[in-house]
KETOR-58306 format. One record per residue: residue number from 1; residue in three letters; x, y, z of N, C-alpha, C, O in turn. Coordinates in nm, 4 decimals, m for minus. Layout:
! KETOR-58306
R | NUM | Ala | X | Y | Z | X | Y | Z | X | Y | Z | X | Y | Z
...
This chain:
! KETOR-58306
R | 1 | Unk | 10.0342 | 8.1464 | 10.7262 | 10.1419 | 8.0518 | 10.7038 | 10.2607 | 8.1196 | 10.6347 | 10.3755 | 8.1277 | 10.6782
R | 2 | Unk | 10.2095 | 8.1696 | 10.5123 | 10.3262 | 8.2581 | 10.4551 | 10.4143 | 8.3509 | 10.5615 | 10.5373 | 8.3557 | 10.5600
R | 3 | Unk | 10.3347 | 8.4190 | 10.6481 | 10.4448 | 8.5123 | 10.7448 | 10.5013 | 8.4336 | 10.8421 | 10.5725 | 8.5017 | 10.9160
R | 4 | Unk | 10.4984 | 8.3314 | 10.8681 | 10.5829 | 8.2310 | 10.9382 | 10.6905 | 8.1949 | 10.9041 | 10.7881 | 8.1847 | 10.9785
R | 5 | Unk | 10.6849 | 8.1594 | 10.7317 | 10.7541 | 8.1170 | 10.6676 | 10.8967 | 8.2281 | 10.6387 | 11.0168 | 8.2028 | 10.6482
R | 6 | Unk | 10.8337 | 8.3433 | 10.6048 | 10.8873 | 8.4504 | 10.6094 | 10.9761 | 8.4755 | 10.7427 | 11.0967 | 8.4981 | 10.7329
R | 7 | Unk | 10.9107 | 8.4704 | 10.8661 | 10.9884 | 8.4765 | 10.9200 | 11.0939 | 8.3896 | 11.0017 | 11.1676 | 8.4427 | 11.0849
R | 8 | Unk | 11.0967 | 8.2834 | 10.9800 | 11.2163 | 8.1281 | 10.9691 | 11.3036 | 8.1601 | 10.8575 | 11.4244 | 8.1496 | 10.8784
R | 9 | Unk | 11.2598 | 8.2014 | 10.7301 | 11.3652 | 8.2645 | 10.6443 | 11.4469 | 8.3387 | 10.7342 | 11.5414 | 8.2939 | 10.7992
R | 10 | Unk | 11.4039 | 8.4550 | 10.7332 | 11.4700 | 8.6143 | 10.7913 | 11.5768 | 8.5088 | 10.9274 | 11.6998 | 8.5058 | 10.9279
R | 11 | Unk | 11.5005 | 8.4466 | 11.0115 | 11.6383 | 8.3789 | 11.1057 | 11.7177 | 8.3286 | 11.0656 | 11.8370 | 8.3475 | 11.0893
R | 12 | Unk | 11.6459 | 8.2147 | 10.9601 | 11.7747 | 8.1225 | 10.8980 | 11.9016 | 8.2511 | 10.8408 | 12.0162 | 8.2563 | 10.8855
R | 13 | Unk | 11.8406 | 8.3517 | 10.7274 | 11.9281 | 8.4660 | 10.7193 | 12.0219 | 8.5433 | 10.8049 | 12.1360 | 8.5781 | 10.7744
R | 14 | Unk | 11.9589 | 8.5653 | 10.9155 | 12.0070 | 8.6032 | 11.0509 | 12.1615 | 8.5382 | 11.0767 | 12.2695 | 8.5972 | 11.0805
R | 15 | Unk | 12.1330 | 8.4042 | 11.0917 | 12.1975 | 8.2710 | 11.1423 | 12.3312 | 8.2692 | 11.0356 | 12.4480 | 8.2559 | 11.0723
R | 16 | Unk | 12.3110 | 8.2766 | 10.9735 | 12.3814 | 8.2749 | 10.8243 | 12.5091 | 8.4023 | 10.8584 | 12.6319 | 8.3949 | 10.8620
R | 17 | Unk | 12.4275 | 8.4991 | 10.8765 | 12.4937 | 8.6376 | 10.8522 | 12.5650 | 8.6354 | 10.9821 | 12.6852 | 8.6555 | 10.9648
R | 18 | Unk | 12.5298 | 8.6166 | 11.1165 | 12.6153 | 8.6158 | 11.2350 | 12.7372 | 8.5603 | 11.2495 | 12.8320 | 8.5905 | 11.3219
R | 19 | Unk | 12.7080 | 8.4061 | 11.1067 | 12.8273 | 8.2929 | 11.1749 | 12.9167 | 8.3269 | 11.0052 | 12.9875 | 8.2341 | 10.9661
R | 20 | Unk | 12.9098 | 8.4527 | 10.9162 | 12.9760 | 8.4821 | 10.8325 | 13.1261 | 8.5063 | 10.9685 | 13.1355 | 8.5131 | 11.0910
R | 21 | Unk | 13.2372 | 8.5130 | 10.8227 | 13.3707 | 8.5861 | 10.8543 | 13.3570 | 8.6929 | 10.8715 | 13.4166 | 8.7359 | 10.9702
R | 22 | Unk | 13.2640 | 8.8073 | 10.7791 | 13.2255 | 8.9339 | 10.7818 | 13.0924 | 8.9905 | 10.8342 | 13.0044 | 9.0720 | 10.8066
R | 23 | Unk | 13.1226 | 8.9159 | 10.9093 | 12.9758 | 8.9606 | 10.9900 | 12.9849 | 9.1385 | 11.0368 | 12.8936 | 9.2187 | 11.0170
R | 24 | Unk | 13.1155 | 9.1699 | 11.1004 | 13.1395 | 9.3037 | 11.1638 | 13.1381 | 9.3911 | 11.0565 | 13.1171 | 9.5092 | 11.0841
R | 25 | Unk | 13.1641 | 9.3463 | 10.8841 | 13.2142 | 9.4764 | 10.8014 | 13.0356 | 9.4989 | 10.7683 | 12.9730 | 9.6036 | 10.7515
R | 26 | Unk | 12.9930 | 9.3687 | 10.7677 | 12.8566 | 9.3410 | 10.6767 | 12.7271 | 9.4743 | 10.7818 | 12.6496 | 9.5584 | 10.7363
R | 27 | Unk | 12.7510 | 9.4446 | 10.8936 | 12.6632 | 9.5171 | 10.9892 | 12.6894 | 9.6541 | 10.9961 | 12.6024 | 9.7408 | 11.0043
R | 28 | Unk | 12.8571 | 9.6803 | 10.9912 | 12.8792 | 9.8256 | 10.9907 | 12.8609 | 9.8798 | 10.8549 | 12.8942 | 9.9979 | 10.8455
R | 29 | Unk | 12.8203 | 9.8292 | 10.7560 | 12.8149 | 9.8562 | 10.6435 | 12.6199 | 9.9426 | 10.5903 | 12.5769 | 10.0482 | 10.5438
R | 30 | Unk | 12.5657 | 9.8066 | 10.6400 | 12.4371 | 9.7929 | 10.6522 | 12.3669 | 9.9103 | 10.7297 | 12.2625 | 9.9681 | 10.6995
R | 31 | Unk | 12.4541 | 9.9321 | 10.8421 | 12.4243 | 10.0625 | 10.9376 | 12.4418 | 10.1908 | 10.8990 | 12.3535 | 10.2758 | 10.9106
R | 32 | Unk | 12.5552 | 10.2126 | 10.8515 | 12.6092 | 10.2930 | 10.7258 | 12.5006 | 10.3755 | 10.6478 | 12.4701 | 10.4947 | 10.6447
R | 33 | Unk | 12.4530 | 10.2555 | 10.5830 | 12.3714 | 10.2492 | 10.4541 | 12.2004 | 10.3015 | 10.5174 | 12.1411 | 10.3776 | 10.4409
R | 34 | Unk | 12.1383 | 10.2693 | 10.6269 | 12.0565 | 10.3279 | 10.6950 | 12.0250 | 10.4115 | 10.7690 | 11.9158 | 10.4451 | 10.8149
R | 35 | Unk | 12.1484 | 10.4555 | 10.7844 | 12.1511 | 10.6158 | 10.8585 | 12.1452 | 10.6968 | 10.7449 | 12.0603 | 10.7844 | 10.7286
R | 36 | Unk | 12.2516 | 10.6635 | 10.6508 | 12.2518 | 10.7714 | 10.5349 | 12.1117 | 10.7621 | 10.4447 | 12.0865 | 10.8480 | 10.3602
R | 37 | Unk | 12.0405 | 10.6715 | 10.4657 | 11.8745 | 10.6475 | 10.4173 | 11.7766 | 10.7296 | 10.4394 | 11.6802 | 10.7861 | 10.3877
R | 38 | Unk | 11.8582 | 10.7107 | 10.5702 | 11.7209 | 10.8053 | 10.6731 | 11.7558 | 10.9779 | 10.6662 | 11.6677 | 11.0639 | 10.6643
R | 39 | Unk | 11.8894 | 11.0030 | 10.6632 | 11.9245 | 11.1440 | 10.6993 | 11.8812 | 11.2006 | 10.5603 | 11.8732 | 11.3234 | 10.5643
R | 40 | Unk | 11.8492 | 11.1438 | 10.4315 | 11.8269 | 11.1672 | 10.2970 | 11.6787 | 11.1889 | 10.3165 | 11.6361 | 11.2935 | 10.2676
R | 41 | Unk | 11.6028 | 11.1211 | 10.3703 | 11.4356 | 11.1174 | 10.3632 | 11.4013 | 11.2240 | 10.4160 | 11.4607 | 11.2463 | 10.5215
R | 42 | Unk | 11.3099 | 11.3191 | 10.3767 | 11.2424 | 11.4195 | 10.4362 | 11.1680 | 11.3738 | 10.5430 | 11.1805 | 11.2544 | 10.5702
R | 43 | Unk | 11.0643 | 11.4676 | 10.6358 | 10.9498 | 11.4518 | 10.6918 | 10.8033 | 11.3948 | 10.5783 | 10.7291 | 11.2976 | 10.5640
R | 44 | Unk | 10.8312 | 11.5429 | 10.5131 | 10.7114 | 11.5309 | 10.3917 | 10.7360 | 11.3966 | 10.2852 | 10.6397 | 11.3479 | 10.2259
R | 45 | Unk | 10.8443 | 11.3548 | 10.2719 | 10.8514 | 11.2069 | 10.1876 | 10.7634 | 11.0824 | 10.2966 | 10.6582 | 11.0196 | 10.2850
R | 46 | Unk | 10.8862 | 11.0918 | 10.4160 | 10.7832 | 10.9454 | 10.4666 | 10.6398 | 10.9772 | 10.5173 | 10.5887 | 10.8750 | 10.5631
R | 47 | Unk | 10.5615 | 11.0812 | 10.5237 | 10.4184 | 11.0952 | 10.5482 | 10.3789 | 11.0405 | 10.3923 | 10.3159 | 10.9347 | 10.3914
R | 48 | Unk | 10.4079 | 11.0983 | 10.2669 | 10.4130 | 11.1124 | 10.1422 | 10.4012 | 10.9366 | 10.1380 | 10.2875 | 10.8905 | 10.1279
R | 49 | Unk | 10.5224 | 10.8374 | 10.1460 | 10.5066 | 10.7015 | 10.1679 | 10.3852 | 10.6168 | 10.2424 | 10.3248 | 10.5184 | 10.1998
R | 50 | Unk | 10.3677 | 10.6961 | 10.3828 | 10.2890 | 10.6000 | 10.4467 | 10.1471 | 10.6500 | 10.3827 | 10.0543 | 10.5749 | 10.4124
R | 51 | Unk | 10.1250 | 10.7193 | 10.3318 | 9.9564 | 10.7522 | 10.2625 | 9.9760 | 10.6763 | 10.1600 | 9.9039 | 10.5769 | 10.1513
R | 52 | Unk | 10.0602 | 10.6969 | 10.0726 | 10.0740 | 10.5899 | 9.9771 | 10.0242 | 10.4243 | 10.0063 | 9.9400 | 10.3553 | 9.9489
R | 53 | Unk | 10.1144 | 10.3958 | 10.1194 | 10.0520 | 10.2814 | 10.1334 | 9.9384 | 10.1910 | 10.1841 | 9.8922 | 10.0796 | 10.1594
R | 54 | Unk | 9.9082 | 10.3331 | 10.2987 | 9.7360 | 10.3021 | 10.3237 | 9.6850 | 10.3150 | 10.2043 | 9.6088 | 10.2198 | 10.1876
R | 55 | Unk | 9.6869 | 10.3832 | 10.1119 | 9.6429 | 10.3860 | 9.9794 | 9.6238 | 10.2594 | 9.8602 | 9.5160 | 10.2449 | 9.8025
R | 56 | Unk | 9.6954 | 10.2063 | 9.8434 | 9.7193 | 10.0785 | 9.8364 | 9.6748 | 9.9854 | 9.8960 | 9.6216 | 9.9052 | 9.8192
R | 57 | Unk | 9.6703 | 9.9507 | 10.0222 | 9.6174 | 9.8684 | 10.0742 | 9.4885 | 9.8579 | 10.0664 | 9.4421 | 9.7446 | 10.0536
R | 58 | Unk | 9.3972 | 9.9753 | 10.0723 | 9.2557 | 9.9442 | 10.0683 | 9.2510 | 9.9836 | 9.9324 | 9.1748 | 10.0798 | 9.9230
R | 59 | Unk | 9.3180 | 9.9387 | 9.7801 | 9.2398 | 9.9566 | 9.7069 | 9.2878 | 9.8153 | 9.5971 | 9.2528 | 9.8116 | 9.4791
R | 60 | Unk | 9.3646 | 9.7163 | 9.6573 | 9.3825 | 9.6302 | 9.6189 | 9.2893 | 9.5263 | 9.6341 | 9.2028 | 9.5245 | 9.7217
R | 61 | Unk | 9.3122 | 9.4122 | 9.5218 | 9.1838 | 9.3287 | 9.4674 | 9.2335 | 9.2075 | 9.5337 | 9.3386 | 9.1851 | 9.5938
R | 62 | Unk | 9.1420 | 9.1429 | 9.5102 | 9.1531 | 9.0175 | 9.5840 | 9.2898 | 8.8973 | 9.5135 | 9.3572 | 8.8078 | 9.5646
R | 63 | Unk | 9.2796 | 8.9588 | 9.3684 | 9.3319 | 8.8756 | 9.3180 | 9.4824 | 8.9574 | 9.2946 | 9.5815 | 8.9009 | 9.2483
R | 64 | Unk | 9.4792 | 9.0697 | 9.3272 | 9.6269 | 9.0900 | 9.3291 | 9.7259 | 9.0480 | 9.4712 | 9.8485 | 9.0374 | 9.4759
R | 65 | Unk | 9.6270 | 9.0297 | 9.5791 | 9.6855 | 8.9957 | 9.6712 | 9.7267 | 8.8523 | 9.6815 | 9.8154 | 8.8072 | 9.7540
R | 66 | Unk | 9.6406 | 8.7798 | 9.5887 | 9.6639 | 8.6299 | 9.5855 | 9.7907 | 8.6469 | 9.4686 | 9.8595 | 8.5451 | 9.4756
R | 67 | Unk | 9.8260 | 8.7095 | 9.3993 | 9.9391 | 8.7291 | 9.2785 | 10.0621 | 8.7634 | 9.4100 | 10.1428 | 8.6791 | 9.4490
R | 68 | Unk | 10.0513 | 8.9169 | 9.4676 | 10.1490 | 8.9039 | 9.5671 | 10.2272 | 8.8334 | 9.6844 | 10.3344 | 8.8588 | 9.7394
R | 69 | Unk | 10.1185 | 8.7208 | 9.7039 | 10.1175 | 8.5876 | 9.7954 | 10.2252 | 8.4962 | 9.7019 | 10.3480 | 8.4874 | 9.7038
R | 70 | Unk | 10.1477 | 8.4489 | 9.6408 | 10.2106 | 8.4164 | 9.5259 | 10.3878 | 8.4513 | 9.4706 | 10.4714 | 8.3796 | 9.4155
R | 71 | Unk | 10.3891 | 8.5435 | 9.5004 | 10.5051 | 8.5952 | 9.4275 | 10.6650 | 8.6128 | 9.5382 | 10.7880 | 8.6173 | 9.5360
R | 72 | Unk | 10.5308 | 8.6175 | 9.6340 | 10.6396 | 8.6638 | 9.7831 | 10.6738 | 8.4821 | 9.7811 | 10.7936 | 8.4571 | 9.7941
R | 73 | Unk | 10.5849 | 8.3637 | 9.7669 | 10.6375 | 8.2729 | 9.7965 | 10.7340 | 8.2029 | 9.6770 | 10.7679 | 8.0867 | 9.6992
R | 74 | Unk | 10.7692 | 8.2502 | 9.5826 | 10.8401 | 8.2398 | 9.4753 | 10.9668 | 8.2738 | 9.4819 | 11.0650 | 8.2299 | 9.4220
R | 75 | Unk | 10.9497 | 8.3918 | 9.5944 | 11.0995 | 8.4601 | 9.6263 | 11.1321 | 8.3856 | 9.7508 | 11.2495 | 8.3522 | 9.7666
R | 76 | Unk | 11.0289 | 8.3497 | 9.8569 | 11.1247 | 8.2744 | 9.9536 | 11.1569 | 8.1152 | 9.9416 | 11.2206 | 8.0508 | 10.0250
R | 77 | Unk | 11.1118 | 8.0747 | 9.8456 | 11.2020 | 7.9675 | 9.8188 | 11.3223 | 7.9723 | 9.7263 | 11.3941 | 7.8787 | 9.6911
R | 78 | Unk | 11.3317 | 8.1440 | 9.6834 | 11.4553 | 8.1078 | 9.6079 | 11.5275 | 8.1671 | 9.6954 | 11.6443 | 8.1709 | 9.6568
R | 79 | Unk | 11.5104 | 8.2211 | 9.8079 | 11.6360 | 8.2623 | 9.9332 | 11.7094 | 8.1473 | 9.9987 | 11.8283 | 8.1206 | 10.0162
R | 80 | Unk | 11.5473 | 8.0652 | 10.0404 | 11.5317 | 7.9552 | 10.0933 | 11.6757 | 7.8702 | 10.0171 | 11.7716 | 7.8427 | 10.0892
R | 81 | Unk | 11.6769 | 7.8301 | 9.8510 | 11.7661 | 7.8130 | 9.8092 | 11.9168 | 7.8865 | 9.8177 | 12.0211 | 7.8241 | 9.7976
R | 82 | Unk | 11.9131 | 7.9800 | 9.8393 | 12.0266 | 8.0415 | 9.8106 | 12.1190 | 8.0331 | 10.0187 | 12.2312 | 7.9984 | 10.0556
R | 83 | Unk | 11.9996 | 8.0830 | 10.0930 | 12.0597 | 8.0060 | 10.1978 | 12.1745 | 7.9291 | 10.2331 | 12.2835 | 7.9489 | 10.2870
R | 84 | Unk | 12.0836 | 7.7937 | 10.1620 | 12.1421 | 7.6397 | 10.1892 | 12.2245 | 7.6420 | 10.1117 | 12.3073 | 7.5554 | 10.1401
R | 85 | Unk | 12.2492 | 7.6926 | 10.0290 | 12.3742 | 7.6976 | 9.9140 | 12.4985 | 7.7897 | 10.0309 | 12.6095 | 7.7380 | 10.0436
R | 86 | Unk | 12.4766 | 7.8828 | 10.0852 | 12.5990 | 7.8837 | 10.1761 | 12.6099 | 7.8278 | 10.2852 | 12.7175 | 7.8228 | 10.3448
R | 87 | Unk | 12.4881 | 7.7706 | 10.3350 | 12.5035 | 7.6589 | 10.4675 | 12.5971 | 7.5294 | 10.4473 | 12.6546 | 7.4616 | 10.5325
R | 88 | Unk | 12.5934 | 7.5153 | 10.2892 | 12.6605 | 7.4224 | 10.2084 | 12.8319 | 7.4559 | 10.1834 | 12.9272 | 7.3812 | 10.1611
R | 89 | Unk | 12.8238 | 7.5538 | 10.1936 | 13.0185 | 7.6107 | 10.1220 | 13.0894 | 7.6208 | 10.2666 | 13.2106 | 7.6172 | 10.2879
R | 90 | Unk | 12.9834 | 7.6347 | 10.3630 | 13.1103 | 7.5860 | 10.4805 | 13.2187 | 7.5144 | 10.5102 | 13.2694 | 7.5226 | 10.6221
């Protein structure tokens, strides 16, 4: 349920960001910002990352995942809020 939710956020966000005034500076900006992300990251960093996070994953508890559930849904209702607050200033 949570990744559903998650992802109706991310559209509503989507939706939001397309029908901005700055939609063109916001994207070329964003693009910008991820090329120069990527051209910064080594090989040996993102192998370095993804072990990390298989790492993590199998060594997390039951109850931290219910804390991270938890926490992720704490944040999408405050997007959720923040959203409708510019669906609102139209």
């Amino acid at each position: 349920m949570l990744e559903q939710e998650l992802k109706d956020m991310w559209t509503e966000l989507k939706d939001v960001w397309k029908n901005s005034s700055q939609t063109e500076k916001i994207n070329f900006q964003v693009s910008s910002l991820i090329v120069e992300l990527k051209s910064k990251v080594s090989q040996f960093e993102k192998d370095s990352i993804a072990q990390d996070i298989r790492t993590i994953k199998t060594s997390i508890s039951q109850f931290e995942k219910d804390s991270v559930t938890k926490d992720l849904g704490k944040i999408t209702t405050s997007i959720r809020k923040i959203i409708q607050y510019f669906k609102t200033k139209k």
